[in-house]
C-alpha positions in Angstrom: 72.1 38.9 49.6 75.4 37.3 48.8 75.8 33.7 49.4 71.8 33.1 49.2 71.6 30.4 46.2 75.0 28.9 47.2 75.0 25.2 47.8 76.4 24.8 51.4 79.6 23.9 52.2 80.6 21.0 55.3 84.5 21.0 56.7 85.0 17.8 58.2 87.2 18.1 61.7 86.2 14.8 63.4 89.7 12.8 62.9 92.0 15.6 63.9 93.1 14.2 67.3 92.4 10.5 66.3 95.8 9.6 65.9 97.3 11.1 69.3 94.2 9.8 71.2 95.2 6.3 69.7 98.7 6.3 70.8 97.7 7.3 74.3 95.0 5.3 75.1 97.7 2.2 73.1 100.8 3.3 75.7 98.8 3.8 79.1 97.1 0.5 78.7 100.4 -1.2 77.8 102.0 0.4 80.2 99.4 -0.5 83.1 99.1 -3.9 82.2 103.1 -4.5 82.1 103.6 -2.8 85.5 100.5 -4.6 86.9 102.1 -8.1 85.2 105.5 -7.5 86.7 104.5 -6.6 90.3 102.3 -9.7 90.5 105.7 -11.5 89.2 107.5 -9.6 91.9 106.0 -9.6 94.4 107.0 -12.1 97.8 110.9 -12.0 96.0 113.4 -11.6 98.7 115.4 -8.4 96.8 111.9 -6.3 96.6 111.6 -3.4 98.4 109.5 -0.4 99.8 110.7 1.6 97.0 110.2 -0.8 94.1 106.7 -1.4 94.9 106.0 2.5 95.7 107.2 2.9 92.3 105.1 0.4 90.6 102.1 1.4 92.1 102.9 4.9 91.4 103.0 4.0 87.5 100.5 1.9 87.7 97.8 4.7 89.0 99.3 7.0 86.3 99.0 4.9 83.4 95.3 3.6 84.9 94.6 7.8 85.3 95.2 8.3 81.8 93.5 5.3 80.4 90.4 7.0 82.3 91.1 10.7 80.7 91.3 9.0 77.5 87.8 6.9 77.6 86.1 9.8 79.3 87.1 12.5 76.3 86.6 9.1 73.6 83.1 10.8 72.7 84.3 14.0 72.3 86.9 13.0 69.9 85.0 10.4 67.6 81.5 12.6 67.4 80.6 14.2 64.5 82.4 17.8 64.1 82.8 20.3 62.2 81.9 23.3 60.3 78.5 23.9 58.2 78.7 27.3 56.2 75.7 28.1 54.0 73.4 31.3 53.0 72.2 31.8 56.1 75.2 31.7 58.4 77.9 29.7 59.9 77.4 26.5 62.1 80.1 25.2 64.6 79.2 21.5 64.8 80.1 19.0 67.7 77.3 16.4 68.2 76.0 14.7 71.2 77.6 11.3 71.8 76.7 9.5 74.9 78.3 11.5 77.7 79.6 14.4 75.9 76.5 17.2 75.4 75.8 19.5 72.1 78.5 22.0 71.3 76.9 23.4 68.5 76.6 26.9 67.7 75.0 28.6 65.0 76.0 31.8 64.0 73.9 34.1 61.6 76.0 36.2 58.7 73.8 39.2 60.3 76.1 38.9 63.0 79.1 38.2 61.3 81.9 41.2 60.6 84.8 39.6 59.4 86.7 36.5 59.0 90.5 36.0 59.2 93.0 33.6 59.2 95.9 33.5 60.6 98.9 31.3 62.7 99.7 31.8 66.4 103.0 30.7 68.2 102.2 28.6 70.9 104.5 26.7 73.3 107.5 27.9 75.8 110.5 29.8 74.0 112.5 26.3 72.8 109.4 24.5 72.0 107.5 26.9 69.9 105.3 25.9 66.8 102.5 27.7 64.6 98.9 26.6 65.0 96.6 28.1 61.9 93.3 30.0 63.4 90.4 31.3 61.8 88.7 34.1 63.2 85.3 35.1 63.5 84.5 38.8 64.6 81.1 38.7 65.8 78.2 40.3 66.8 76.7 38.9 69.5 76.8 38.2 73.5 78.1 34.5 73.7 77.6 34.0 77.4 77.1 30.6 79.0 77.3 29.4 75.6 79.5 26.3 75.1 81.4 26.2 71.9 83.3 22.8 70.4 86.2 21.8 72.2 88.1 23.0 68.6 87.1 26.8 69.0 87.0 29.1 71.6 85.5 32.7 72.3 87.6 35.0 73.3 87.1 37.8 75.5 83.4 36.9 76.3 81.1 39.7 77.2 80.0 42.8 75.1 80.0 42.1 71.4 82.0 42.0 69.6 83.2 38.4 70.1 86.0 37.0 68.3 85.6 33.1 67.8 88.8 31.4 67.2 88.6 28.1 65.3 91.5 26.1 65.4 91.0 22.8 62.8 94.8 22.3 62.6 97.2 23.0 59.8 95.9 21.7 57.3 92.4 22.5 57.2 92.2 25.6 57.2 92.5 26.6 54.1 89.3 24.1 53.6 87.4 26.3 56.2 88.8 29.6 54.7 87.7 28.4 51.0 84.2 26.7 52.6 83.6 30.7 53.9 85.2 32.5 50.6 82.6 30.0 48.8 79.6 31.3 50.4 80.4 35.1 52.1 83.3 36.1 50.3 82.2 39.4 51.2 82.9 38.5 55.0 86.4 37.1 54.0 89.9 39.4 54.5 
């Protein structure tokens, strides 16, 4: 069988969003606290009106909306992730952390036809860019199962199932090789 004696490979796709997640949690907490500072500063002035604090407090509830979006999906972006390829199949990793559940699938190369990579334009017509996919043909019925937040099955129902792993730009070649290392039978 190929890919038996092969020493598994592990592509690590925890920090992709790290960076974004940073910079919005950083701006909506800045953002609440100065609008919160300066209506407190405001506020019993002569010159303030209906409109100024209608504007503040809508701000203020946006800013505090996202700060809540971003420490509700914190788990889900600093778990361990992932994926596991060995000799007996592939393994879509995104661990349990606190409120965020298991995501991990495990996929056996029985049930594996093919794997392809490939970029998709995504965005409106001016604001189009390429996101690099990998895609798994596969086998198997993957109903009510949840998949990591970075891969999604497509058309679930009747196998086959194609399982579209996004790790960003530059990773995929990493999952690509991790695959061609182990299957590269499977590989096209």
């Amino acid at each position: 069988m190929p890919g038996a004696s092969v020493e598994s490979q592990w592509v690590n796709l925890r920090w992709r969003r790290i960076p974004a997640w940073i910079a919005a949690t950083t701006a909506s907490v800045v953002a609440g606290v100065a609008i919160a500072l300066r209506m407190v500063e405001e506020v019993g002035k002569p010159y303030i009106g209906a409109s100024e604090i209608t504007g503040g407090a809508v701000f203020l509830v946006a800013s505090a909306a996202v700060a809540v979006w971003m420490a509700a999906v914190a788990p889900r972006v600093f778990t361990r992730q992932g994926v596991a390829v060995d000799g007996i199949g592939i393994a879509l990793v995104q661990a349990p952390a606190l409120w965020s559940p298991d995501r991990t699938v495990r996929i056996p190369w029985d049930a594996v036809r093919s794997i392809t990579e490939r970029e998709v334009l995504v965005g409106r017509a001016g604001d189009r860019r390429r996101v690099a996919k990998v895609s798994l043909l596969v086998d198997a019925d993957l109903n009510r199962i949840a998949v990591p937040s970075w891969a999604g099955a497509a058309a679930p129902g009747p196998p086959p199932v194609r399982v579209e792993i996004t790790p960003g730009n530059r990773r995929r070649h990493k999952v690509v090789q991790a695959f061609r290392t182990v299957r590269p039978d499977r590989v096209a």
